[in-house]
PyMOL Python script that loads the backbone (N, CA, C, O; Angstrom):
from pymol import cmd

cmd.read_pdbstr("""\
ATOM      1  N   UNK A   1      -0.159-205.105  69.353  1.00  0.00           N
ATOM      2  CA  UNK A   1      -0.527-206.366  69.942  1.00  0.00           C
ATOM      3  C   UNK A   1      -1.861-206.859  69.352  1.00  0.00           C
ATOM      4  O   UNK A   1      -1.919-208.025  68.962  1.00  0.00           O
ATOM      5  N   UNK A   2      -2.797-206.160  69.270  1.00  0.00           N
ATOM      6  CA  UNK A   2      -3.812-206.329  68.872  1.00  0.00           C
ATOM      7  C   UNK A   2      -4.045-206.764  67.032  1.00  0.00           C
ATOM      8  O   UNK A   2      -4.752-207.664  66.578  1.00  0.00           O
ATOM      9  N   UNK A   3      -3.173-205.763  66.267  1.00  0.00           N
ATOM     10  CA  UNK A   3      -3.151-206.697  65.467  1.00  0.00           C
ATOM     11  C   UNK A   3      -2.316-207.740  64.771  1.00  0.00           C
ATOM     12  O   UNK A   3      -2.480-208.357  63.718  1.00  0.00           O
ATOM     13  N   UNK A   4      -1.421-207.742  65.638  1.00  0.00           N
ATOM     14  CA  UNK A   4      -0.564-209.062  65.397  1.00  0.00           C
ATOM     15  C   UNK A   4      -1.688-210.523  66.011  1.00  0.00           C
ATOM     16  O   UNK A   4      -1.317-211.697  66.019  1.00  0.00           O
ATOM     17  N   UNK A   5      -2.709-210.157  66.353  1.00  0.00           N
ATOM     18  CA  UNK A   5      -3.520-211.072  67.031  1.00  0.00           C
ATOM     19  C   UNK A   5      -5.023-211.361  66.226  1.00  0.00           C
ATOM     20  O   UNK A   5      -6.027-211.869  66.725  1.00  0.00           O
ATOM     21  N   UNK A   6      -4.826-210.839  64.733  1.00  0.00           N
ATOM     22  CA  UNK A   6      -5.779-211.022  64.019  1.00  0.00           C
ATOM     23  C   UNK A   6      -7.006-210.082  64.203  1.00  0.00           C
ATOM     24  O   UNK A   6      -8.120-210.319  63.736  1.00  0.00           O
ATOM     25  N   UNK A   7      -6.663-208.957  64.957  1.00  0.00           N
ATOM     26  CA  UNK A   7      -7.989-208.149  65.507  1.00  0.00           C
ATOM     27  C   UNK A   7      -7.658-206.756  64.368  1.00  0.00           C
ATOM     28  O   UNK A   7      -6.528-206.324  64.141  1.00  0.00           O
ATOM     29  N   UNK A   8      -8.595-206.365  63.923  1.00  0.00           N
ATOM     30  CA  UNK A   8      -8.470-205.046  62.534  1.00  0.00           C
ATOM     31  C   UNK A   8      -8.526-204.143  63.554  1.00  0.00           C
ATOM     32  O   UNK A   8      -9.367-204.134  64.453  1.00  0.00           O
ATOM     33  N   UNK A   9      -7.325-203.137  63.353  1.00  0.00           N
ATOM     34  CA  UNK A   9      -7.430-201.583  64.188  1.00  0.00           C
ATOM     35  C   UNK A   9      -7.315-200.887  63.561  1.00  0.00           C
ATOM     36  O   UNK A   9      -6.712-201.044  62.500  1.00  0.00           O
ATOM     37  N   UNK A  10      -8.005-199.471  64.051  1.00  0.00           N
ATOM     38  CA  UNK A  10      -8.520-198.605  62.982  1.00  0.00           C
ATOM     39  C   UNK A  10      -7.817-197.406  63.938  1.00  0.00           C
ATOM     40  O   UNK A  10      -8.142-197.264  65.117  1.00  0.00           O
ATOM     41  N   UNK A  11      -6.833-196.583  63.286  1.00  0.00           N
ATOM     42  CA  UNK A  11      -5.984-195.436  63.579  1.00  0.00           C
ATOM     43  C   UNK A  11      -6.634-193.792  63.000  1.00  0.00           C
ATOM     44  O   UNK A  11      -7.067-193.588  61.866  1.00  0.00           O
ATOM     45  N   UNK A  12      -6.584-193.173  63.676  1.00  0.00           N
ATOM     46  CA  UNK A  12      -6.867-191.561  63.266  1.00  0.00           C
ATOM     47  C   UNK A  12      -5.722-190.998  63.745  1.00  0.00           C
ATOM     48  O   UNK A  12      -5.405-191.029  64.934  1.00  0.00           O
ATOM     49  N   UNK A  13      -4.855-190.296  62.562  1.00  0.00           N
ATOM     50  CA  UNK A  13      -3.854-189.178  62.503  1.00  0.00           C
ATOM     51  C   UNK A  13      -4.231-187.992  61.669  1.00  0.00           C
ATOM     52  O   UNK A  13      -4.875-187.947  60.621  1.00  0.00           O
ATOM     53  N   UNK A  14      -3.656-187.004  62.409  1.00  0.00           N
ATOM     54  CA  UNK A  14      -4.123-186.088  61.769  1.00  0.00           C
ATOM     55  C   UNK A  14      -2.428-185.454  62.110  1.00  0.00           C
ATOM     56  O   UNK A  14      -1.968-185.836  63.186  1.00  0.00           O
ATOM     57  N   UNK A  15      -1.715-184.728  61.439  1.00  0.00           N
ATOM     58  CA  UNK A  15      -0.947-183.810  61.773  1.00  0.00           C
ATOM     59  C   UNK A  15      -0.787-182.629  60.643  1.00  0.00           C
ATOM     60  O   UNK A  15      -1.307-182.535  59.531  1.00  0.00           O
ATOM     61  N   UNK A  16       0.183-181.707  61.383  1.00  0.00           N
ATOM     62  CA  UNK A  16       0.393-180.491  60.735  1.00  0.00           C
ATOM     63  C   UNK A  16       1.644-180.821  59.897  1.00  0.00           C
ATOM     64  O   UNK A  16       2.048-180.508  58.778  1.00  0.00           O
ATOM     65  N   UNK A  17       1.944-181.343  60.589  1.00  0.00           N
ATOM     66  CA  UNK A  17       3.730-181.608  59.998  1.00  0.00           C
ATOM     67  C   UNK A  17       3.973-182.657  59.077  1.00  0.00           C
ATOM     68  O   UNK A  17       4.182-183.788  59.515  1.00  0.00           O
ATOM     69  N   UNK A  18       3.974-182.394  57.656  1.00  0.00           N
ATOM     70  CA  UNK A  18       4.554-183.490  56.571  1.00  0.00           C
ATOM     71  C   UNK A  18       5.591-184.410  57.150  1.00  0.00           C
ATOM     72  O   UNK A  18       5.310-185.606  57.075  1.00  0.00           O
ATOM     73  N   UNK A  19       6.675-184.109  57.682  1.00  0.00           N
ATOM     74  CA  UNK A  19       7.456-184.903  58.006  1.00  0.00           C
ATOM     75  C   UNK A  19       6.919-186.122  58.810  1.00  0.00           C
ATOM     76  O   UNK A  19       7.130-187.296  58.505  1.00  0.00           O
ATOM     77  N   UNK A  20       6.183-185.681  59.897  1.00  0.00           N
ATOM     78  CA  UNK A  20       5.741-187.111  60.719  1.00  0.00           C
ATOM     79  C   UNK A  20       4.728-187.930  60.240  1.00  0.00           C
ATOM     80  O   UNK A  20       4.743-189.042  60.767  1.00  0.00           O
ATOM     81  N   UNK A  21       3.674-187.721  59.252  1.00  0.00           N
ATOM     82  CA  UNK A  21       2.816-189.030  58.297  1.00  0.00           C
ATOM     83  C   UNK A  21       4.138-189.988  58.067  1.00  0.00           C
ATOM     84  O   UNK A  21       4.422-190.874  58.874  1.00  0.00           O
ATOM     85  N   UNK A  22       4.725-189.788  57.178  1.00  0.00           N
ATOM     86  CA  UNK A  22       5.494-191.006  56.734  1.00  0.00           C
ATOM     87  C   UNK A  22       6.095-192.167  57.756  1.00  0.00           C
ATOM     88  O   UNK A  22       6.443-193.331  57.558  1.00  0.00           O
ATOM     89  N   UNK A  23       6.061-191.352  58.902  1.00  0.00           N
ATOM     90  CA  UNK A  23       7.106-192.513  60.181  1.00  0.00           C
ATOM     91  C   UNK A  23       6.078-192.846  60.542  1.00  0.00           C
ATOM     92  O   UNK A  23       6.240-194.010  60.909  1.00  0.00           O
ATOM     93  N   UNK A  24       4.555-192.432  60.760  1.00  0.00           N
ATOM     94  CA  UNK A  24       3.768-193.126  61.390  1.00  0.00           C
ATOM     95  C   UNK A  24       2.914-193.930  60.505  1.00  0.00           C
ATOM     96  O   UNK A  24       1.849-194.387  60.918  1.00  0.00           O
ATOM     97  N   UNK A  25       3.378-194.143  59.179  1.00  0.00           N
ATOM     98  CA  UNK A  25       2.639-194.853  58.270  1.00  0.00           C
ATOM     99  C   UNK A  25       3.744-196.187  58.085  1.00  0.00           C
ATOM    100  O   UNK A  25       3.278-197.272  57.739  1.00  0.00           O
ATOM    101  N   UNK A  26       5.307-196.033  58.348  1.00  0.00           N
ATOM    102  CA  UNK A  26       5.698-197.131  58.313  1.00  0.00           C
ATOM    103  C   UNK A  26       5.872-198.064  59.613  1.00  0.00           C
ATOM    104  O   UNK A  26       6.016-199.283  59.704  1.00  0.00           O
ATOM    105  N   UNK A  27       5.791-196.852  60.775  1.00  0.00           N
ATOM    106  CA  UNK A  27       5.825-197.990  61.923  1.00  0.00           C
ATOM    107  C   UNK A  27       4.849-198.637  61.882  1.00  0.00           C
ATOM    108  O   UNK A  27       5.057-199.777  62.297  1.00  0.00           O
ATOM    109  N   UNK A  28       3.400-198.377  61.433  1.00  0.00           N
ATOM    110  CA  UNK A  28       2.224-199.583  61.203  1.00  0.00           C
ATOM    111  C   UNK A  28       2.189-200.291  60.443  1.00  0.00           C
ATOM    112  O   UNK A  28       1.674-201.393  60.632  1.00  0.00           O
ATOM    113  N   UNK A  29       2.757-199.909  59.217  1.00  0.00           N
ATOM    114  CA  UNK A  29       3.029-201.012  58.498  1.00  0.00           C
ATOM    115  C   UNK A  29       3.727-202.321  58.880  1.00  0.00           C
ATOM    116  O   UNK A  29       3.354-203.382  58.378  1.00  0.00           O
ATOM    117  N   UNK A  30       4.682-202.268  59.716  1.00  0.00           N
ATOM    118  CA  UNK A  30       5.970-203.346  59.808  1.00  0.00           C
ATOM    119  C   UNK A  30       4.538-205.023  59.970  1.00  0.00           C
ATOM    120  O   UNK A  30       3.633-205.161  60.792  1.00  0.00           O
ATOM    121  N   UNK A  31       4.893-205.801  58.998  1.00  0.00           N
ATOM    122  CA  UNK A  31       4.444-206.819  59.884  1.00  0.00           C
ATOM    123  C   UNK A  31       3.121-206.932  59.584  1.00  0.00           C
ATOM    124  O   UNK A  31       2.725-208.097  59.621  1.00  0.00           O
ATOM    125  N   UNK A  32       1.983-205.792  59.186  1.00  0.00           N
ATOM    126  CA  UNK A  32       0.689-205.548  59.318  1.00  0.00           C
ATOM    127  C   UNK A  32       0.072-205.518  57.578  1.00  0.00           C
ATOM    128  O   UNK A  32       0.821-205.366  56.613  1.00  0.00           O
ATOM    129  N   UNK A  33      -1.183-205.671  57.502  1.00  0.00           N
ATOM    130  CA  UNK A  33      -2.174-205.022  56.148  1.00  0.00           C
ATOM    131  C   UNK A  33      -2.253-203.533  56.680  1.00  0.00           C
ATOM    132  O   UNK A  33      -2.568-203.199  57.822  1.00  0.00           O
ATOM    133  N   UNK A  34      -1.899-202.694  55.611  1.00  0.00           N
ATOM    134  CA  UNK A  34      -2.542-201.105  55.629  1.00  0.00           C
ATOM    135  C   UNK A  34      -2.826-200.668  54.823  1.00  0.00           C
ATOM    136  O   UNK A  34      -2.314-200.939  53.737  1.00  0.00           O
ATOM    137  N   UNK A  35      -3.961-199.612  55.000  1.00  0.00           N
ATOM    138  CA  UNK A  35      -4.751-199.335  54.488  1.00  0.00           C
ATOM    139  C   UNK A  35      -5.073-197.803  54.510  1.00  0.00           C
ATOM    140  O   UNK A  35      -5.903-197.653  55.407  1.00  0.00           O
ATOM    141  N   UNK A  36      -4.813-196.696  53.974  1.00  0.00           N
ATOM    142  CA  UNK A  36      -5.010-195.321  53.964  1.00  0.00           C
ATOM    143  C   UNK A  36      -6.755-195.341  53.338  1.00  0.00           C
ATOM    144  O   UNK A  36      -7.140-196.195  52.539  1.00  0.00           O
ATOM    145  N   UNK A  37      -7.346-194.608  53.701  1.00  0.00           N
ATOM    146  CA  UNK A  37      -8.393-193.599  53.313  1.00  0.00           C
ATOM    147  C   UNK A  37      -8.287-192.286  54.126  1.00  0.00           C
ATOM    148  O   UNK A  37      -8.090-191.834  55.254  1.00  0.00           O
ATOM    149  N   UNK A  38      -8.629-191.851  52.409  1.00  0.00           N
ATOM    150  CA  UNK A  38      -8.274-190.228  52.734  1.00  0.00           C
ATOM    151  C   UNK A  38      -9.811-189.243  52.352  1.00  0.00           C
ATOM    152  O   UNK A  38     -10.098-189.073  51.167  1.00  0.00           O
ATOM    153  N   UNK A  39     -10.784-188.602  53.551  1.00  0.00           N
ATOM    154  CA  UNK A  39     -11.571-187.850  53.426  1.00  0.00           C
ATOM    155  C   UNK A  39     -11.322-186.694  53.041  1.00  0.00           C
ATOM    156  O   UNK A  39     -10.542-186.000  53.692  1.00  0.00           O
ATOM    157  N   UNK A  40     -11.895-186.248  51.954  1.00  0.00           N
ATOM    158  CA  UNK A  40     -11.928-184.360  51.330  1.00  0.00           C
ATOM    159  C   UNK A  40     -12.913-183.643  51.739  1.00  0.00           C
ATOM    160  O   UNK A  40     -14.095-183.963  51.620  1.00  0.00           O
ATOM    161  N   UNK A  41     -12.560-182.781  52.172  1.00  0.00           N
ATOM    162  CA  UNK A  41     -14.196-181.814  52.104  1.00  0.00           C
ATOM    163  C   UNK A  41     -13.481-180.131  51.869  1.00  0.00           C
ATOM    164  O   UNK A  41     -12.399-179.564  52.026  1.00  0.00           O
ATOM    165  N   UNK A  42     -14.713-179.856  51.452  1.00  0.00           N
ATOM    166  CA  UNK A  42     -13.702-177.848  51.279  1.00  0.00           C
ATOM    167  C   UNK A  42     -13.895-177.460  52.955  1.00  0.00           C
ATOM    168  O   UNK A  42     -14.790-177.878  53.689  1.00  0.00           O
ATOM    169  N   UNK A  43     -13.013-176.729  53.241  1.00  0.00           N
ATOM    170  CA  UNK A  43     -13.030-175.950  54.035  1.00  0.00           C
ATOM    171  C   UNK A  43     -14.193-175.541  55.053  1.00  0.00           C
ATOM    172  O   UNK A  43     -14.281-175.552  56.281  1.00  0.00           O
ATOM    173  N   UNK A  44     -15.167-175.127  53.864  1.00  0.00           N
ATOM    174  CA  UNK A  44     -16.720-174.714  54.677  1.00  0.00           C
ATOM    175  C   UNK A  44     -17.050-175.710  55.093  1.00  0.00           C
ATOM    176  O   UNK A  44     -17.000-175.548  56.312  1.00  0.00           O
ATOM    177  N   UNK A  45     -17.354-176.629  54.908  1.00  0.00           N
ATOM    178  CA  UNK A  45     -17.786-177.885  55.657  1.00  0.00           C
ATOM    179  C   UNK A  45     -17.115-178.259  57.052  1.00  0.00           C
ATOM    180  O   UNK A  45     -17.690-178.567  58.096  1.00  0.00           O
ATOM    181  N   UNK A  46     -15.427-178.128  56.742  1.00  0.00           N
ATOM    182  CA  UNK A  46     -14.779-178.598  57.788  1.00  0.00           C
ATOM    183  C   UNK A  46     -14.914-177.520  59.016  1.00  0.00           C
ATOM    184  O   UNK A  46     -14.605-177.739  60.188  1.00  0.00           O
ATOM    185  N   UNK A  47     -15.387-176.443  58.538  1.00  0.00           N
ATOM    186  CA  UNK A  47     -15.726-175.404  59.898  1.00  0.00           C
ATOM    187  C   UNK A  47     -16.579-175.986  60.290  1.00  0.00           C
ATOM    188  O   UNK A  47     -16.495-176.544  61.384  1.00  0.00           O
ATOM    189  N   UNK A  48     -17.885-176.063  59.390  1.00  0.00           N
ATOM    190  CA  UNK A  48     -19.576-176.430  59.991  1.00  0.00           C
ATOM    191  C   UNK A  48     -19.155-177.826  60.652  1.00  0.00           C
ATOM    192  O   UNK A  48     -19.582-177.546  61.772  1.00  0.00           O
ATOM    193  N   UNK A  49     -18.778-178.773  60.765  1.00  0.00           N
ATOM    194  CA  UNK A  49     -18.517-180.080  61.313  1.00  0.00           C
ATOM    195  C   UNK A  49     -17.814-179.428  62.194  1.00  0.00           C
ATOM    196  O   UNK A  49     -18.261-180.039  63.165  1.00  0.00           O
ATOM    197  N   UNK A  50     -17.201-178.810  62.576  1.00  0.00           N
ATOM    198  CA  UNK A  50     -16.541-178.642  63.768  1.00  0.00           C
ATOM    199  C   UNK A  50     -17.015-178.128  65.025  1.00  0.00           C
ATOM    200  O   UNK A  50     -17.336-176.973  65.305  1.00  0.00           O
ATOM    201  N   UNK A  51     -17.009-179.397  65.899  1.00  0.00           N
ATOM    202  CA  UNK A  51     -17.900-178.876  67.397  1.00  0.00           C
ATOM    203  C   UNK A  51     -17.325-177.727  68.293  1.00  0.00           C
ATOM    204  O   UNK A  51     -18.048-177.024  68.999  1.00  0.00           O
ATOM    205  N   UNK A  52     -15.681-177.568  68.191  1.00  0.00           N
ATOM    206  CA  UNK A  52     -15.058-177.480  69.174  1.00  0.00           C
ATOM    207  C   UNK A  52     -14.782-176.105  68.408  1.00  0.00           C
ATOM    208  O   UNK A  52     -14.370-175.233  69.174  1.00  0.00           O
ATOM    209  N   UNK A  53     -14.905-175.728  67.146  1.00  0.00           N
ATOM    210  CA  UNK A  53     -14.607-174.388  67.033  1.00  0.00           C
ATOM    211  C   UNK A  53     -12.922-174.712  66.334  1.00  0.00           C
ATOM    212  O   UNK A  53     -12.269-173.677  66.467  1.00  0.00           O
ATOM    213  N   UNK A  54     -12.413-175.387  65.922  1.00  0.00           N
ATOM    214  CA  UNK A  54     -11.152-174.858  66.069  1.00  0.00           C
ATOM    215  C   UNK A  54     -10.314-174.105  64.976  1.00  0.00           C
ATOM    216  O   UNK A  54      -9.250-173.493  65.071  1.00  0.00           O
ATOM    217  N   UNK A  55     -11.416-174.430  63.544  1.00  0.00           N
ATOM    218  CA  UNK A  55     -11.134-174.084  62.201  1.00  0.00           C
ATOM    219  C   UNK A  55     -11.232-172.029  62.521  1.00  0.00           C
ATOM    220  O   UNK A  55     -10.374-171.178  62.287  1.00  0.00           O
ATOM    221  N   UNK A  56     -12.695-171.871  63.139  1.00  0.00           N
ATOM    222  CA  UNK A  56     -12.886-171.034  63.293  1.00  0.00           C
ATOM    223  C   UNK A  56     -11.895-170.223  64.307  1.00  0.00           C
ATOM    224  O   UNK A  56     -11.893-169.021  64.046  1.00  0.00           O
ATOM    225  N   UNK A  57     -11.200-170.523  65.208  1.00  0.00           N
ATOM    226  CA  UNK A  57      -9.603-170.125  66.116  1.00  0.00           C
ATOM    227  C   UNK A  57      -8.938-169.809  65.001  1.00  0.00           C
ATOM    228  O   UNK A  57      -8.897-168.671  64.534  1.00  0.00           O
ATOM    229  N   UNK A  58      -8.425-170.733  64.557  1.00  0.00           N
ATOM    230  CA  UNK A  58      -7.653-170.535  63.718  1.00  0.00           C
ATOM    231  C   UNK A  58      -7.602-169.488  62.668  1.00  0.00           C
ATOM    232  O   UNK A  58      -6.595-168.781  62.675  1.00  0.00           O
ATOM    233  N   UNK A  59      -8.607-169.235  61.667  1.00  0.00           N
ATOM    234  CA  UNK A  59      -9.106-168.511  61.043  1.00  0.00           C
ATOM    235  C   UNK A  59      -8.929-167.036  61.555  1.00  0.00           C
ATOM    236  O   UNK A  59      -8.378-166.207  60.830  1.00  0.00           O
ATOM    237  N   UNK A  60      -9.326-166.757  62.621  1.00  0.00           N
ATOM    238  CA  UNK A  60      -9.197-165.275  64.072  1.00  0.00           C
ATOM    239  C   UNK A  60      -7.760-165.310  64.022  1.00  0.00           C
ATOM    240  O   UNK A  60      -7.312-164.168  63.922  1.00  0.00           O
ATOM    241  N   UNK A  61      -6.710-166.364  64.059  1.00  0.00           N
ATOM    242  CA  UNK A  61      -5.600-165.942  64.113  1.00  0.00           C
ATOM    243  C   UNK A  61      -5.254-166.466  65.503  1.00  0.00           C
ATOM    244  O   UNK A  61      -4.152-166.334  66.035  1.00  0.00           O
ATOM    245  N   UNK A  62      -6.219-167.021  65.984  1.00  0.00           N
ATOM    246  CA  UNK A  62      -6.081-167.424  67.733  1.00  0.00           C
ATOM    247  C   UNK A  62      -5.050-168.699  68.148  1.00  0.00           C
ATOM    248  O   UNK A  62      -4.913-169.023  69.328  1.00  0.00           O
TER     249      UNK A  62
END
""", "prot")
cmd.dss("prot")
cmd.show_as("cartoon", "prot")
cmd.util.cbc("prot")
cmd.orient("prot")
């Protein structure tokens, strides 16, 4: 609704599963401008940025 109304929305996905990017990149598309940017960082970083711990769970096997 919002941007069929000229208003820019800005989406964060993140998944595990290859299969579901693609459906959620064309249901936004229908109708809309899109726009992917894609952030890299190694690994070590993405632990140290992480408030919640979860790289580090993971990592334990948790």
């Amino acid at each position: 609704m919002l941007a069929r109304n000229g208003v820019i929305v800005l989406y964060s996905f993140v998944s595990p599963y290859c299969e579901v990017w693609p459906r959620s990149v064309e249901s936004l598309k229908r109708g809309n401008t899109f726009v992917e940017v894609f952030v890299e960082h190694s690994l070590e970083e993405c632990i140290h940025r992480n408030p919640k711990g979860s790289y580090g769970k993971a990592l334990a096997g948790c």
